[in-house]
ZAMARGU-4260 file (C-alpha; in steps of 0.2 Angstrom, whole numbers, plus 5000, padded with zeros to 4 digits):
<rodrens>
0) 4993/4888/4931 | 4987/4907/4925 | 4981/4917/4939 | 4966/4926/4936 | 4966/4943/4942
5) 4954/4957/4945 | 4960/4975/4947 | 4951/4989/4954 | 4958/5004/4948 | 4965/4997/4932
10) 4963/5016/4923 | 4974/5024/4938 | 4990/5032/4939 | 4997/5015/4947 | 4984/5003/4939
15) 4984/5009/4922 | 5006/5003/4921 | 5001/4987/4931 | 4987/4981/4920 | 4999/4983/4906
20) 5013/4974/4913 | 5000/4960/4916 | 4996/4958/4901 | 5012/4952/4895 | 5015/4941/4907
25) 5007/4923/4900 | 5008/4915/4919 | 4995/4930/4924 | 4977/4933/4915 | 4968/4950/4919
30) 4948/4945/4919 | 4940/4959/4924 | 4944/4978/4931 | 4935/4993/4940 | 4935/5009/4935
35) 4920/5019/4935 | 4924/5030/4921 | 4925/5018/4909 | 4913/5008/4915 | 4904/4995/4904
40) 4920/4997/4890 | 4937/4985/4887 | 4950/4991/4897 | 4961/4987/4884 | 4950/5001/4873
45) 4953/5010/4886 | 4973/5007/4889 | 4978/5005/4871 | 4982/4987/4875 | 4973/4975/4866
50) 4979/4960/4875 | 4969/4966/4891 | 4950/4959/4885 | 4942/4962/4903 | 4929/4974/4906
55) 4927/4986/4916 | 4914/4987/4930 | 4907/5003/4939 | 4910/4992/4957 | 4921/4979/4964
60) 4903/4967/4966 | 4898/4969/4950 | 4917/4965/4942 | 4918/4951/4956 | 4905/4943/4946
65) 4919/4935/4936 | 4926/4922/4948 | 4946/4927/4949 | 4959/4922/4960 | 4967/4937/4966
70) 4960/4955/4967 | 4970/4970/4969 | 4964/4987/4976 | 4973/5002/4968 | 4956/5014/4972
75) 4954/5028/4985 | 4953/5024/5005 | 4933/5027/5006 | 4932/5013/4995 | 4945/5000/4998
80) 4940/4993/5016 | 4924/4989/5004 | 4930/4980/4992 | 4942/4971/5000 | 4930/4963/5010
85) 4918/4960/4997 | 4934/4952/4986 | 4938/4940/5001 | 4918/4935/5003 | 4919/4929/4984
90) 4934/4920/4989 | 4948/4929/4982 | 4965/4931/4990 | 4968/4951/4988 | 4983/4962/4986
95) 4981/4980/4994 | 4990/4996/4985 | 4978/5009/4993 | 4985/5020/5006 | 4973/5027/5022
100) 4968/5011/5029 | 4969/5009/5049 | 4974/4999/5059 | 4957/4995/5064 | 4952/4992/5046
105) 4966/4981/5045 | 4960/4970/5061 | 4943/4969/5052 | 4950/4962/5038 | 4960/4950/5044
110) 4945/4944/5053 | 4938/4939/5037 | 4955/4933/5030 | 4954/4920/5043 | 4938/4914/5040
115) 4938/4913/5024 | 4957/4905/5024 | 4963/4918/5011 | 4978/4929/5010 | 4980/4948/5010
120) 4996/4956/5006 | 4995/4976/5010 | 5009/4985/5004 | 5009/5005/5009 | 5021/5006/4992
125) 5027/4992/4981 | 5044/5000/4978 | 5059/4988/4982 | 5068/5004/4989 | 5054/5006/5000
130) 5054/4987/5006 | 5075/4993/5009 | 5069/5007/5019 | 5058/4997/5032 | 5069/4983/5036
135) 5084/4997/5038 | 5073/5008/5048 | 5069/4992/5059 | 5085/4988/5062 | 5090/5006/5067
140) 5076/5006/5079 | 5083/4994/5089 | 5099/5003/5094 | 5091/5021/5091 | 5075/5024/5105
145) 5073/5041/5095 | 5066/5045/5076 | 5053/5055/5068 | 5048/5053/5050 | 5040/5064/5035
150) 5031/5060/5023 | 5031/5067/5007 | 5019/5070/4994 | 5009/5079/4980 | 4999/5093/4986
155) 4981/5085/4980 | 4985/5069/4991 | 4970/5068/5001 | 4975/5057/5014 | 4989/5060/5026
160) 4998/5051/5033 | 5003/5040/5016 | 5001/5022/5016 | 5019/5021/5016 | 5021/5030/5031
165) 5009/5022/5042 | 5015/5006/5036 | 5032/5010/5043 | 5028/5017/5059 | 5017/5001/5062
170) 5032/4992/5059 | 5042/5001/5070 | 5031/4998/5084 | 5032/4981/5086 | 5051/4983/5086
175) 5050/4996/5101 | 5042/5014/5106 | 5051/5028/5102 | 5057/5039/5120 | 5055/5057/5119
180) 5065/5069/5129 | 5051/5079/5131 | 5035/5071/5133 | 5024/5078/5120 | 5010/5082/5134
185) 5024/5093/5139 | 5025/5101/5123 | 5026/5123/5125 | 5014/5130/5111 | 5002/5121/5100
190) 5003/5101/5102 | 5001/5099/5083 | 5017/5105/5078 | 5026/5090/5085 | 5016/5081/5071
195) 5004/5066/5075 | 5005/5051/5085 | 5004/5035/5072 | 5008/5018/5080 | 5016/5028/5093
200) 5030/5036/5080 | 5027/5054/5077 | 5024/5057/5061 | 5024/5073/5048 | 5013/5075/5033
205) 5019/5086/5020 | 5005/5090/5003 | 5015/5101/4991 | 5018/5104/4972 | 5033/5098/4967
210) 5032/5081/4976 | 5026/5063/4970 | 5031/5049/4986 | 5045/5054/4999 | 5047/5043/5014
215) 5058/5050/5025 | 5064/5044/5045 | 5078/5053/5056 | 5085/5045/5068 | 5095/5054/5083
220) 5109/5052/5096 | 5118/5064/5106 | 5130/5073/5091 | 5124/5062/5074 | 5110/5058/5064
225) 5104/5045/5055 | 5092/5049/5040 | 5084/5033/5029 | 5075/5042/5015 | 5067/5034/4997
230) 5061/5047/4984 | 5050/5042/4971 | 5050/5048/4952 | 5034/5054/4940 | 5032/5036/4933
235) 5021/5021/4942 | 5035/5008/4935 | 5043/5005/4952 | 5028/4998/4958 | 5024/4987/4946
240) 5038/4973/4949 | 5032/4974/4967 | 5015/4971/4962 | 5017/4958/4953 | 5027/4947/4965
245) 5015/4951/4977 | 5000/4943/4966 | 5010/4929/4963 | 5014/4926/4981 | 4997/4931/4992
250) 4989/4914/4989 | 5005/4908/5001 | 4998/4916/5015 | 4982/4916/5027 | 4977/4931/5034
255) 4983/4950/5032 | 5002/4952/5029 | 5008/4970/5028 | 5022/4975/5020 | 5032/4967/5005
260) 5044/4956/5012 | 5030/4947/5020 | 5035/4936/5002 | 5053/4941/5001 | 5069/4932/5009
265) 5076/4947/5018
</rodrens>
């Protein structure tokens, strides 16, 4: 069976090198795409990849048009909440790459999910090293009652925290809540240097040149420290074997699943 796809964000940093890789895979077919740049053009025109015959569409409804199996949302978090529920009202199962979604959205969209008996897999980052990170960080928690994390990235980033730091410290919260010496109502001086309060984890956003995707979460006892850390480089290619296991595997589910190894035997 070829899965059809439709990819929002195709001509993006992200979904530009996973449209491609799509294209040369025979079990996966890319049928239509959004970007609205390029709007009404081939986004194999576009890509230089003339294996990718879909067009693009200036909107998710208008690209959903074309009936497709699974949509993927590599756009920008004013958008994404959007188009993910439109995608699961045509019936699609979806796979989410955007970052800035909340834990509210996500409540909202599993809503749908349900009733419409179709998997979302929301991934924060698609990177393998990532998925490592989490499930490390989880087990850590469990012995550790205190961590902070940073996150990293490239100055123009608009939203803070990333998606894969909000993704970990949701994750962490259902393992436990971290325990502050200090209260942070207790804090001396301006409350917003102890960072913000995500999921209960305090958590440190950091927009500056020189950065692409850091993840970083310290871990402390009396005398040591325990720091988990993944960097990410100046090419999208880590993400792309991620995302395509993840479009293969979301029709499994039911509902939202967050995090890669929702479809991983970790």
């Amino acid at each position: 069976m070829v899965l059809k796809v439709c990819l929002a964000g195709a001509t993006g940093w992200a979904g530009s090198e996973l449209a491609r890789s799509i294209a040369g895979n025979t079990d996966l077919t890319l049928v239509a795409a959004v970007g609205r740049k390029h709007a009404g053009r081939v986004l194999g025109e576009v890509l230089g990849e003339p294996r990718l015959t879909g067009r693009i569409y200036a909107s998710a409804a208008e690209a959903l048009a074309t009936p497709c199996d699974v949509f993927v949302e590599y756009t920008k978090p004013d958008s994404a909440k959007t188009n993910i529920l439109s995608a699961l009202e045509h019936g699609a199962h979806v796979v989410v790459g955007t970052s800035g979604l909340t834990d509210g959205d996500f409540a909202e969209i599993d809503l749908l999910a349900r009733k419409q008996q179709r998997g979302v897999l929301a991934c924060g980052n698609f990177a393998l090293t990532v998925v490592l990170l989490q499930k490390f960080a989880e087990a850590a928690a469990r012995l550790i009652p205190h961590w902070e994390i940073i996150d990293y990235s490239h100055d123009d980033k608009v939203d803070a925290p990333s998606g894969t730091a909000r993704e970990l410290a949701f994750r962490l919260s259902k393992v436990r809540s971290p325990e502050p010496t200090i209260p942070l109502e207790s804090t001396v001086g301006p409350r917003e240097t102890r960072g913000a309060t995500v999921s209960g984890s305090q958590v440190h956003a950091i927009r500056l040149p020189g950065y692409v995707i850091s993840t970083e979460i310290i871990f402390g006892l009396p005398d040591q420290r325990l720091s988990i850390r993944h960097d990410s480089g100046n090419s999208a290619r880590p993400y792309v074997d991620g995302a395509l296991l993840a479009i293969r595997k979301v029709s499994t589910l039911v509902g939202v699943h967050r995090g890669l190894d929702s479809v991983l035997d970790l």
